[in-house]
N, C-alpha and C positions, 0 to 999 in steps of 0.2 A: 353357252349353248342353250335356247330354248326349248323348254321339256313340258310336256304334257304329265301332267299326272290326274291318276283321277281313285280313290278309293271308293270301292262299294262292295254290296253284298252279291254275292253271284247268284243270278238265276237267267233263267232265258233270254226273261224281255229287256235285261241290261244288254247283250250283243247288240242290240240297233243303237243305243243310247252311245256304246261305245264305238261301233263303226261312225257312226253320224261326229263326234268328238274328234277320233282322230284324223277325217277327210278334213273339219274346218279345219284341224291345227297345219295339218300338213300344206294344205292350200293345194292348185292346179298342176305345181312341179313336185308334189310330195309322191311317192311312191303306193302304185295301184294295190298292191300283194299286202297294204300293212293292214288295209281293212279284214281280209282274210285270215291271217296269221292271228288277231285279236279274238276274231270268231274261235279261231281253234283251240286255242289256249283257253277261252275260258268254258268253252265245251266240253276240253278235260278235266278242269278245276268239278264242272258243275258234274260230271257222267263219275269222279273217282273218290271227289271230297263233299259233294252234297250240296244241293242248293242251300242260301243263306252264309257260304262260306265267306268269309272277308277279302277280298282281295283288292291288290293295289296296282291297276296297268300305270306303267310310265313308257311314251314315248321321245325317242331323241333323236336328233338332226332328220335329214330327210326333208329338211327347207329349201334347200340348193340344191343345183344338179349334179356335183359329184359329191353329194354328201350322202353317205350311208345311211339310214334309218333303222334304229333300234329298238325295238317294242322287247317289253317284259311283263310277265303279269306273276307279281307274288302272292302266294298263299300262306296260310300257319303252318303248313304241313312237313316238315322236310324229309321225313324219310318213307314218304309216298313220290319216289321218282316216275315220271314217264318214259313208259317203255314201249319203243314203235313194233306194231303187229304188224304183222302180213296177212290184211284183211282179204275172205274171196271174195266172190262175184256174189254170192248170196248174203255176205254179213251188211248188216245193214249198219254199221260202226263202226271204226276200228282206225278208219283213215288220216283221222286229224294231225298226226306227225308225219306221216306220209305226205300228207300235206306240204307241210309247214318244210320237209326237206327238199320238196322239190319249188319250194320258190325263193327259200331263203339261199342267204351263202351262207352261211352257218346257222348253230344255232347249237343251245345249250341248256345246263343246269347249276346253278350256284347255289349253294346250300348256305344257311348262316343260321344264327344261332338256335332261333325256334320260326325260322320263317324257311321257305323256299321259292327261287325265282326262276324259271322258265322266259331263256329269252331269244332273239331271233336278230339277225341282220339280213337288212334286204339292200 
């Protein structure tokens, strides 16, 4: 299966670097929603563990048309899990798993030894 991977340090201006990555990898039948889901995931990395954190997106399949697409982005962090709020009309935050559940079919958390991954199927 071909995978993208790409480690960096998390801050803002890596989101374009990483949408711009996974559209080439994926190519014109890759799946619209995995640029999104990237964005959100490292919006939480960056809003809960701090710009400069380390993290590692990997994505997989999503080359074909009944192939699933699976985006994950690990961090050092594991037992800072993401937990989805029920943002209102006025917060200006909150939404990025709200997100990420209403366009994924699933999505999750894997814990491992001193790392943790946050991952998504679209």
């Amino acid at each position: 299966m071909n995978a993208l991977t790409i480690r960096l340090l998390a801050a803002p201006e890596a989101a374009r670097l990483l949408r711009h990555a996974v559209r080439e990898h994926l190519g014109p039948d890759g799946h619209p929603d995995a640029e999104l889901c990237v964005t959100e995931l490292l919006s939480n990395v960056i809003t809960h563990l701090g710009a400069g954190t380390p993290v590692t997106l990997r994505v997989t399949g999503g080359t074909g048309r009944a192939t699933r697409t699976r985006v994950e982005l690990t961090d050092p962090a594991p037992r800072a899990r993401p937990v989805p709020r029920q943002a209102t009309d006025s917060d200006e935050s909150g939404r990025g798993l709200a997100l990420l559940e209403a366009v994924a079919l699933r999505w999750g958390v894997t814990e491992g030894y001193r790392t943790k991954t946050v991952w998504c199927e679209l």
